[in-house]
C-alpha positions as CSV (number, residue, x, y, z in Angstrom):
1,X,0.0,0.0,0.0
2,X,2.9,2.6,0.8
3,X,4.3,1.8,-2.7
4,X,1.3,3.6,-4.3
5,X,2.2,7.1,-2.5
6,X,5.7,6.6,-3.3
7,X,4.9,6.6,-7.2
8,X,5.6,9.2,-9.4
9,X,2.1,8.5,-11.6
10,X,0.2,8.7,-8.6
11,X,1.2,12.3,-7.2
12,X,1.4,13.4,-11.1
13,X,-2.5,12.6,-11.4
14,X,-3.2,13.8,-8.5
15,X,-2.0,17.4,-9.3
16,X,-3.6,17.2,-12.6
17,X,-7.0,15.7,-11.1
18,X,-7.0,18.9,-8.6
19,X,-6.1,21.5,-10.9
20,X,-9.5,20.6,-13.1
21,X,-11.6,20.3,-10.4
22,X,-9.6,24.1,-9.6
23,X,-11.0,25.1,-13.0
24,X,-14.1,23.7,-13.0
25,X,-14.7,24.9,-9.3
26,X,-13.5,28.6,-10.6
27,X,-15.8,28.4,-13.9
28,X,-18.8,27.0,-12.7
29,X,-21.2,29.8,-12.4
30,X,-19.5,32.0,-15.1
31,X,-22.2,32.7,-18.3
32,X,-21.9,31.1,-21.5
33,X,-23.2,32.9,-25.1
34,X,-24.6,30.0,-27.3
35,X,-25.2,30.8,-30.5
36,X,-28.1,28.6,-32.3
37,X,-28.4,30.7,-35.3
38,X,-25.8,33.2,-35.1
39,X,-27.0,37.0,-35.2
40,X,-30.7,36.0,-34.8
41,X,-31.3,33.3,-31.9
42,X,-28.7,32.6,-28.9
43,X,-29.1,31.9,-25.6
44,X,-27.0,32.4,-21.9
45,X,-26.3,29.5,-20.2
46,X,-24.2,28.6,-17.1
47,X,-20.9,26.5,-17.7
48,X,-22.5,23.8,-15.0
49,X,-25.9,23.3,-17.5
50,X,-23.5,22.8,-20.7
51,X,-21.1,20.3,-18.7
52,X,-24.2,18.7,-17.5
53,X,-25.6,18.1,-20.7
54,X,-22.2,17.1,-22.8
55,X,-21.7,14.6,-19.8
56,X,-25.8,13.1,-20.6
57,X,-25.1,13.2,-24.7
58,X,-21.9,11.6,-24.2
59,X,-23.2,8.9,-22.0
60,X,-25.8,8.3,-24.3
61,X,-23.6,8.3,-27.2
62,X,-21.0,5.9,-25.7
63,X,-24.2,3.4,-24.8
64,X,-25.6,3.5,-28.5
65,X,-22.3,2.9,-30.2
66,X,-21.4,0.0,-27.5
67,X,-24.4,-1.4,-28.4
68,X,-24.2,-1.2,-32.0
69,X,-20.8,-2.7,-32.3
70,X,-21.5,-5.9,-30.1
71,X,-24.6,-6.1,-32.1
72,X,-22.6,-6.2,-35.7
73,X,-19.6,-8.2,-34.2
74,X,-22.3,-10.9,-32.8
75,X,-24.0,-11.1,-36.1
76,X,-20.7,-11.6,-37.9
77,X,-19.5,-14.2,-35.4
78,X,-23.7,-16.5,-35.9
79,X,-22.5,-16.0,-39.9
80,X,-18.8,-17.1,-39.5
81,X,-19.6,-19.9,-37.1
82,X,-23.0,-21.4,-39.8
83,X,-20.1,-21.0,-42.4
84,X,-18.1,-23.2,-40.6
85,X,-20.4,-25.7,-39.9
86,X,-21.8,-25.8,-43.4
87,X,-17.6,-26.6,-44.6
88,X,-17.3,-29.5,-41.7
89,X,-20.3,-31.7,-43.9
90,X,-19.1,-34.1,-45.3
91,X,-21.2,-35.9,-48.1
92,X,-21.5,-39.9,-47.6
């Protein structure tokens, strides 16, 4: 257990883990200018609302394309493995 303080990863990540949550911390409440057609329609938001929702859309982003891919690579596996049983008959 004393190893992992006396590693050099450990205390790097550890600086760099508090200095975001620094920025964040310091940037939270600041007001953001979203543009939705620029000129015409934009809108303020806080910093915390747009992390909020970019953390929710990438959550449900990750999930879809997770479930996509195991979806494809099953399907290719069910045609790979009839294809391999259809090349072991052998005719009598």
């Amino acid at each position: 257990m004393f190893q992992f303080w006396k590693s050099p990863k450990f205390w790097v990540s550890a600086i760099v883990i508090l200095w975001l949550l620094y920025l964040i911390d310091g940037n939270l409440e600041q007001p953001v200018e979203i543009y939705i057609i620029p000129h015409f329609l934009h809108r303020t938001v806080r910093v915390a609302a747009v992390m909020a929702a970019s953390a929710i859309v990438g959550s449900i982003l990750t999930i879809v394309v997770q479930f996509a891919w195991r979806r494809r690579a099953s399907k290719n596996a069910s045609i790979s493995a009839a294809a391999a049983a259809s090349s072991t008959k052998t005719v009598a």
